[in-house]
C-alpha positions as semicolon CSV with decimal commas, in nm:
position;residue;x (nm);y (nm);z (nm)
1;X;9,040;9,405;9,151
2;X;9,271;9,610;8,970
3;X;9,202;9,978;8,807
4;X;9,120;10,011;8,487
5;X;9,413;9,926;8,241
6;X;9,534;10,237;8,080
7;X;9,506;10,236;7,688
8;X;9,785;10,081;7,448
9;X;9,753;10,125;7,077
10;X;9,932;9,951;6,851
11;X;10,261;10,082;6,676
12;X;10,357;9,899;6,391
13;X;10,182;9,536;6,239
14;X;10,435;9,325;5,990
15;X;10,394;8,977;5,829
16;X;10,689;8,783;5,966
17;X;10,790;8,459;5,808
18;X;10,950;8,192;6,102
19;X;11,157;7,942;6,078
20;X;11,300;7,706;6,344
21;X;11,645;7,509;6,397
22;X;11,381;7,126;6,372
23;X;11,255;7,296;6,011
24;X;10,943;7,403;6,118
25;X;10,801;7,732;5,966
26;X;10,474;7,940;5,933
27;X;10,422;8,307;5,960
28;X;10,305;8,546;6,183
29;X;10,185;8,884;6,179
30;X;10,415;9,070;6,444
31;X;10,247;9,378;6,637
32;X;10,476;9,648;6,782
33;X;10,286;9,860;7,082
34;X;10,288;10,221;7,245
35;X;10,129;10,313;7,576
36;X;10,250;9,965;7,770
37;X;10,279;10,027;8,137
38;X;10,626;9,921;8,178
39;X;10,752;10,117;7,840
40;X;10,938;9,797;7,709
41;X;10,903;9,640;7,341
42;X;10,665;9,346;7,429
43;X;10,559;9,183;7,095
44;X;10,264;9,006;6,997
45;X;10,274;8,683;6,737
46;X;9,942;8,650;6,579
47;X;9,971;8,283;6,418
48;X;9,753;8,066;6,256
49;X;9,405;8,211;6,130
50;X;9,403;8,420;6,412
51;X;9,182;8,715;6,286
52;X;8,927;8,428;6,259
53;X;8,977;8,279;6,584
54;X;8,958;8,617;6,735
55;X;8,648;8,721;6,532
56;X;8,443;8,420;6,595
57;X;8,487;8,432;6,970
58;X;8,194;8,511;7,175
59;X;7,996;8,359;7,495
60;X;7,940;8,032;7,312
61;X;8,248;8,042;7,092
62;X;8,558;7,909;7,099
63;X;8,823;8,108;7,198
64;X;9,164;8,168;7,053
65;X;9,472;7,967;7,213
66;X;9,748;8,236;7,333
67;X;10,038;8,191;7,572
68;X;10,208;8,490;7,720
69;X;10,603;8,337;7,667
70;X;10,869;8,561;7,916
71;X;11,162;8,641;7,708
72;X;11,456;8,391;7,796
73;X;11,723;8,455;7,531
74;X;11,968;8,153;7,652
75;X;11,674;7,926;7,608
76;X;11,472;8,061;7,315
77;X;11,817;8,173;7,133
78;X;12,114;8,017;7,194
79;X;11,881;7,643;7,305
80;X;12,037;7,667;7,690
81;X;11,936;7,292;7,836
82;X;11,909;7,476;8,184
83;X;11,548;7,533;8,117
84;X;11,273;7,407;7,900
85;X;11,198;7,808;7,755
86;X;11,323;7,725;7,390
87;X;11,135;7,379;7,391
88;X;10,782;7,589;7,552
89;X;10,817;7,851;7,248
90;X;10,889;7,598;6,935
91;X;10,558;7,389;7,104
92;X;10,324;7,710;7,154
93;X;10,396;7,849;6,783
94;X;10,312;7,572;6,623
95;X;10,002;7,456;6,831
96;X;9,877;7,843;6,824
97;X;9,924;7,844;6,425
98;X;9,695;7,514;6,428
99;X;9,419;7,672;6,674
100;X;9,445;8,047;6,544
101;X;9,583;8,276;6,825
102;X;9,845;8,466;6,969
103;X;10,183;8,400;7,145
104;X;10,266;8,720;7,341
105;X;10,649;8,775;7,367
106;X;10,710;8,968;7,695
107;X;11,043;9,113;7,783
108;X;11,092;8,976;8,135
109;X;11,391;8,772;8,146
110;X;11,460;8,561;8,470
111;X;11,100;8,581;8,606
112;X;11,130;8,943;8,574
113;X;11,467;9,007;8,739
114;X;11,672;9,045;8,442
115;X;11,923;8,896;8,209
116;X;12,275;8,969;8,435
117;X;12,062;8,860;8,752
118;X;11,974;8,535;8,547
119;X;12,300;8,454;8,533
120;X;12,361;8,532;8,873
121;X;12,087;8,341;9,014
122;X;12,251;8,043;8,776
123;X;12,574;8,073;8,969
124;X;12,382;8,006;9,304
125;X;12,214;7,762;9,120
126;X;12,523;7,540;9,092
127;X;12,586;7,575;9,503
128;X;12,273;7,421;9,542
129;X;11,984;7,657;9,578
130;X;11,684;7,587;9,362
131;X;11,578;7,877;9,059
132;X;11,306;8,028;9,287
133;X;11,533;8,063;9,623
134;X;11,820;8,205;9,421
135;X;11,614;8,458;9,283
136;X;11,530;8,568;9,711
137;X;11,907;8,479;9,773
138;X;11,939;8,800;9,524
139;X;11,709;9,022;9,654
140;X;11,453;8,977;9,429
141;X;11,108;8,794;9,498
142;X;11,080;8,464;9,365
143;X;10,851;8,540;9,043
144;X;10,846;8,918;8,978
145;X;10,692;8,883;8,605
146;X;10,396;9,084;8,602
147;X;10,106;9,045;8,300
148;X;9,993;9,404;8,289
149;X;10,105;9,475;7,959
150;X;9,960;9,153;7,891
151;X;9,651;9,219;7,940
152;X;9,677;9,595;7,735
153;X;9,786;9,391;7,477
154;X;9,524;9,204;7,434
155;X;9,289;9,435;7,454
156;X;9,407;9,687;7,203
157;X;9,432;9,305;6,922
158;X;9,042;9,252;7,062
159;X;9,055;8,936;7,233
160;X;8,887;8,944;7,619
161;X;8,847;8,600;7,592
162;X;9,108;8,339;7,579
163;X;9,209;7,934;7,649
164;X;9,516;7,999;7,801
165;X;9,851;7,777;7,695
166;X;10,033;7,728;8,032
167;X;10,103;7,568;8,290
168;X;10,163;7,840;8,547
169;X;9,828;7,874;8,710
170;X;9,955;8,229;8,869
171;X;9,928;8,357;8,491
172;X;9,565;8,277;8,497
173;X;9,527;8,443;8,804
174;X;9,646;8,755;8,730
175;X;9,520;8,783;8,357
176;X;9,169;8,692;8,542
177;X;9,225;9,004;8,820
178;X;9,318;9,202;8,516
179;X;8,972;9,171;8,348
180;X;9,038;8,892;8,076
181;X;8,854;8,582;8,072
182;X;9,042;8,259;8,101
183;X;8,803;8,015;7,966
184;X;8,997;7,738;8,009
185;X;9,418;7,640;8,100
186;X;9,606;7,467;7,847
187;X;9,855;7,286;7,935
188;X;10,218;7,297;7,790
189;X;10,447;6,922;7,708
190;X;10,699;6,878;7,973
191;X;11,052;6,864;7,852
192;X;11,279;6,705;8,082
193;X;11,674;6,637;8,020
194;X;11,938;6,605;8,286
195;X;12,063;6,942;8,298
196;X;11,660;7,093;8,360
197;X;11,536;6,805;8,560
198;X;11,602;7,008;8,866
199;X;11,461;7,311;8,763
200;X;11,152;7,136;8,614
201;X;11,071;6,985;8,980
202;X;11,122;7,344;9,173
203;X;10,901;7,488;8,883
204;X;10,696;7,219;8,950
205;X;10,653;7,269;9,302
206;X;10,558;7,612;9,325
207;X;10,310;7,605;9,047
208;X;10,150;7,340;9,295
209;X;10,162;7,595;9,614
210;X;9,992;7,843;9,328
211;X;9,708;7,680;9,283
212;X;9,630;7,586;9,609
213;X;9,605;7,911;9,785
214;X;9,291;8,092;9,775
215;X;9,182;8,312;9,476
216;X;8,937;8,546;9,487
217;X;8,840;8,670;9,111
Protein backbone atom coordinates (compact mmCIF):
# COMPACT_ATOMS: atom_id res chain seq x y z
CA UNK A 1 0.00 0.00 0.00
CA UNK A 2 1.13 3.35 -0.53
CA UNK A 3 1.62 6.28 2.27
CA UNK A 4 -0.76 8.53 2.82
CA UNK A 5 -1.24 11.05 -0.15
CA UNK A 6 -0.01 14.40 0.86
CA UNK A 7 -2.75 17.22 0.73
CA UNK A 8 -3.63 19.27 -2.59
CA UNK A 9 -6.02 22.16 -2.39
CA UNK A 10 -7.45 23.60 -5.06
CA UNK A 11 -6.14 26.89 -6.81
CA UNK A 12 -8.45 28.41 -8.98
CA UNK A 13 -12.31 26.92 -10.20
CA UNK A 14 -13.69 28.63 -13.69
CA UNK A 15 -16.80 27.79 -15.82
CA UNK A 16 -15.32 26.87 -19.18
CA UNK A 17 -17.52 26.70 -22.21
CA UNK A 18 -16.13 23.68 -24.91
CA UNK A 19 -16.48 23.32 -28.12
CA UNK A 20 -15.19 20.62 -30.51
CA UNK A 21 -14.02 20.50 -34.34
CA UNK A 22 -17.62 17.60 -34.92
CA UNK A 23 -19.78 20.73 -33.17
CA UNK A 24 -20.20 19.29 -30.04
CA UNK A 25 -20.24 21.65 -26.95
CA UNK A 26 -21.13 21.74 -23.15
CA UNK A 27 -19.31 23.32 -20.33
CA UNK A 28 -17.21 22.48 -17.69
CA UNK A 29 -16.11 23.86 -14.57
CA UNK A 30 -12.15 23.78 -14.82
CA UNK A 31 -10.17 23.34 -11.38
CA UNK A 32 -6.56 24.59 -11.19
CA UNK A 33 -4.50 22.76 -8.11
CA UNK A 34 -1.52 23.49 -5.60
CA UNK A 35 0.28 20.89 -3.52
CA UNK A 36 0.38 18.04 -6.55
CA UNK A 37 3.28 15.73 -6.04
CA UNK A 38 4.86 16.20 -9.29
CA UNK A 39 4.35 20.27 -9.23
CA UNK A 40 2.82 20.26 -12.85
CA UNK A 41 -0.62 22.03 -13.94
CA UNK A 42 -2.88 18.87 -14.03
CA UNK A 43 -6.50 20.08 -14.59
CA UNK A 44 -9.66 18.71 -13.64
CA UNK A 45 -13.02 18.95 -16.07
CA UNK A 46 -16.02 18.67 -13.94
CA UNK A 47 -18.85 18.01 -16.72
CA UNK A 48 -22.24 17.21 -16.66
CA UNK A 49 -24.18 17.58 -13.22
CA UNK A 50 -21.24 16.59 -11.58
CA UNK A 51 -21.71 18.26 -8.10
CA UNK A 52 -24.77 15.93 -8.10
CA UNK A 53 -23.14 12.89 -9.18
CA UNK A 54 -20.48 13.51 -6.68
CA UNK A 55 -22.94 14.39 -3.85
CA UNK A 56 -25.21 11.49 -4.24
CA UNK A 57 -22.44 8.92 -4.17
CA UNK A 58 -22.26 6.68 -1.28
CA UNK A 59 -22.02 2.70 -0.53
CA UNK A 60 -25.25 2.09 -2.43
CA UNK A 61 -24.98 4.98 -4.85
CA UNK A 62 -23.96 5.42 -8.04
CA UNK A 63 -20.83 6.78 -8.62
CA UNK A 64 -19.63 9.52 -10.90
CA UNK A 65 -17.98 8.42 -14.39
CA UNK A 66 -14.27 10.05 -14.57
CA UNK A 67 -11.38 9.15 -16.82
CA UNK A 68 -7.92 10.31 -15.99
CA UNK A 69 -6.94 11.41 -20.00
CA UNK A 70 -2.69 11.78 -20.30
CA UNK A 71 -2.05 14.91 -22.14
CA UNK A 72 -1.20 14.05 -25.91
CA UNK A 73 -1.17 17.41 -27.71
CA UNK A 74 -0.64 15.83 -31.43
CA UNK A 75 -3.71 13.79 -30.77
CA UNK A 76 -6.02 15.93 -28.62
CA UNK A 77 -4.76 19.23 -30.61
CA UNK A 78 -3.57 19.09 -33.81
CA UNK A 79 -6.07 15.34 -34.43
CA UNK A 80 -2.57 13.19 -35.11
CA UNK A 81 -4.12 9.69 -36.70
CA UNK A 82 -1.01 7.97 -34.99
CA UNK A 83 -3.10 7.39 -31.97
CA UNK A 84 -6.67 7.26 -30.93
CA UNK A 85 -5.92 10.21 -27.86
CA UNK A 86 -8.10 12.98 -29.66
CA UNK A 87 -10.91 10.38 -30.53
CA UNK A 88 -10.66 8.94 -26.37
CA UNK A 89 -11.09 12.76 -25.17
CA UNK A 90 -14.10 14.02 -27.64
CA UNK A 91 -15.87 10.34 -26.40
CA UNK A 92 -15.11 10.79 -22.49
CA UNK A 93 -16.43 14.60 -22.44
CA UNK A 94 -19.39 13.97 -23.78
CA UNK A 95 -20.31 10.59 -22.04
CA UNK A 96 -19.00 12.24 -18.57
CA UNK A 97 -21.37 15.42 -19.26
CA UNK A 98 -24.32 12.73 -19.72
CA UNK A 99 -23.35 10.66 -16.40
CA UNK A 100 -22.10 13.75 -14.24
CA UNK A 101 -18.31 13.43 -13.52
CA UNK A 102 -14.94 14.38 -14.09
CA UNK A 103 -12.31 14.03 -16.90
CA UNK A 104 -8.89 14.60 -15.24
CA UNK A 105 -6.37 16.19 -17.72
CA UNK A 106 -2.86 15.01 -16.62
CA UNK A 107 0.27 16.42 -18.08
CA UNK A 108 2.14 13.25 -19.04
CA UNK A 109 2.75 13.23 -22.60
CA UNK A 110 4.14 9.94 -24.24
CA UNK A 111 3.21 7.63 -21.29
CA UNK A 112 5.05 9.93 -19.16
CA UNK A 113 8.30 10.35 -21.12
CA UNK A 114 7.65 13.57 -22.65
CA UNK A 115 6.69 15.49 -25.71
CA UNK A 116 10.46 15.55 -27.66
CA UNK A 117 10.82 11.77 -26.52
CA UNK A 118 7.29 11.21 -28.18
CA UNK A 119 8.53 12.15 -31.16
CA UNK A 120 11.50 10.26 -30.81
CA UNK A 121 9.95 7.12 -29.90
CA UNK A 122 7.70 7.92 -33.29
CA UNK A 123 10.88 7.89 -35.34
CA UNK A 124 11.69 4.29 -34.06
CA UNK A 125 8.29 3.70 -34.57
CA UNK A 126 8.61 3.91 -38.36
CA UNK A 127 11.84 1.27 -38.25
CA UNK A 128 9.60 -1.06 -36.89
CA UNK A 129 9.52 -1.18 -33.15
CA UNK A 130 6.11 -1.11 -31.56
CA UNK A 131 5.07 2.30 -29.11
CA UNK A 132 5.89 0.35 -25.89
CA UNK A 133 9.50 -1.09 -27.06
CA UNK A 134 10.47 2.30 -28.45
CA UNK A 135 9.78 3.90 -25.36
CA UNK A 136 12.72 0.96 -23.63
CA UNK A 137 14.70 1.48 -26.99
CA UNK A 138 14.92 5.20 -25.33
CA UNK A 139 15.70 4.53 -22.03
CA UNK A 140 12.60 4.98 -20.61
CA UNK A 141 10.23 2.13 -19.17
CA UNK A 142 7.48 1.24 -21.26
CA UNK A 143 4.52 3.18 -19.32
CA UNK A 144 6.04 5.67 -16.85
CA UNK A 145 2.58 7.68 -16.25
CA UNK A 146 2.02 7.63 -12.72
CA UNK A 147 -1.73 8.56 -11.08
CA UNK A 148 -0.53 10.14 -7.87
CA UNK A 149 -1.73 13.42 -8.53
CA UNK A 150 -4.65 11.63 -9.63
CA UNK A 151 -5.65 10.42 -6.84
CA UNK A 152 -4.89 14.08 -4.73
CA UNK A 153 -7.07 15.34 -7.11
CA UNK A 154 -9.74 13.63 -6.44
CA UNK A 155 -9.66 13.82 -3.13
CA UNK A 156 -9.36 17.51 -2.57
CA UNK A 157 -13.08 17.65 -5.52
CA UNK A 158 -14.54 14.80 -2.83
CA UNK A 159 -15.01 11.87 -4.87
CA UNK A 160 -13.33 8.38 -3.23
CA UNK A 161 -15.53 6.57 -5.22
CA UNK A 162 -15.58 6.28 -8.89
CA UNK A 163 -16.70 3.96 -12.26
CA UNK A 164 -13.70 4.37 -13.99
CA UNK A 165 -13.75 5.27 -18.05
CA UNK A 166 -10.81 3.19 -19.44
CA UNK A 167 -9.57 0.67 -20.79
CA UNK A 168 -6.13 0.45 -19.23
CA UNK A 169 -6.69 -1.89 -16.36
CA UNK A 170 -3.09 -0.67 -14.83
CA UNK A 171 -5.06 2.74 -14.11
CA UNK A 172 -7.40 0.85 -11.92
CA UNK A 173 -4.71 -0.70 -10.28
CA UNK A 174 -2.92 1.99 -9.17
CA UNK A 175 -5.90 4.45 -8.37
CA UNK A 176 -7.06 1.21 -6.19
CA UNK A 177 -3.28 1.03 -4.32
CA UNK A 178 -3.74 4.73 -3.97
CA UNK A 179 -6.88 4.48 -1.73
CA UNK A 180 -9.78 5.26 -4.30
CA UNK A 181 -12.43 2.91 -4.97
CA UNK A 182 -12.92 1.69 -8.48
CA UNK A 183 -16.38 0.46 -8.42
CA UNK A 184 -16.50 -0.60 -11.65
CA UNK A 185 -14.15 -0.18 -15.37
CA UNK A 186 -15.71 1.51 -18.13
CA UNK A 187 -14.74 0.85 -21.10
CA UNK A 188 -13.68 3.40 -23.88
CA UNK A 189 -14.94 2.88 -28.13
CA UNK A 190 -12.08 1.64 -30.07
CA UNK A 191 -11.04 3.84 -32.90
CA UNK A 192 -9.13 2.14 -35.45
CA UNK A 193 -7.77 3.77 -38.90
CA UNK A 194 -4.76 2.64 -40.85
CA UNK A 195 -2.24 4.85 -39.55
CA UNK A 196 -3.21 3.63 -35.50
CA UNK A 197 -4.08 0.10 -36.29
CA UNK A 198 -0.64 -0.84 -35.18
CA UNK A 199 -0.49 1.02 -32.22
CA UNK A 200 -4.06 0.00 -31.20
CA UNK A 201 -2.88 -3.87 -31.27
CA UNK A 202 0.56 -3.19 -29.12
CA UNK A 203 -1.79 -1.10 -26.77
CA UNK A 204 -3.87 -3.85 -26.95
CA UNK A 205 -1.53 -6.37 -25.99
CA UNK A 206 -0.08 -5.07 -23.01
CA UNK A 207 -3.29 -3.99 -21.44
CA UNK A 208 -3.91 -7.89 -21.78
CA UNK A 209 -0.41 -8.85 -19.91
CA UNK A 210 -1.91 -6.05 -17.25
CA UNK A 211 -4.59 -7.69 -16.25
CA UNK A 212 -3.36 -10.93 -16.00
CA UNK A 213 -0.62 -10.60 -13.51
CA UNK A 214 -1.44 -10.76 -9.99
CA UNK A 215 -2.84 -7.77 -7.98
CA UNK A 216 -2.86 -7.54 -4.60
CA UNK A 217 -5.21 -4.44 -3.39
Amino acid sequence: MYAPLPAATIRTQVTVPLRFPDGYATTARVFSFDGLVDGREHLAFGLGDWVGARDRDGVDGVAPLVRPHSECLTGDVFGSQRCDCGPQLREAVERIADAGGFLLYLRQEGRGIGLYPKLDAYALQDAGLDTYQANVALGHGEDERDYTVAAQMLAVLGVSRLALLSNNPEKAEQLVRLGVTVTESVPTGLFVSPANAGYLAAKASRAARTADRPFVA
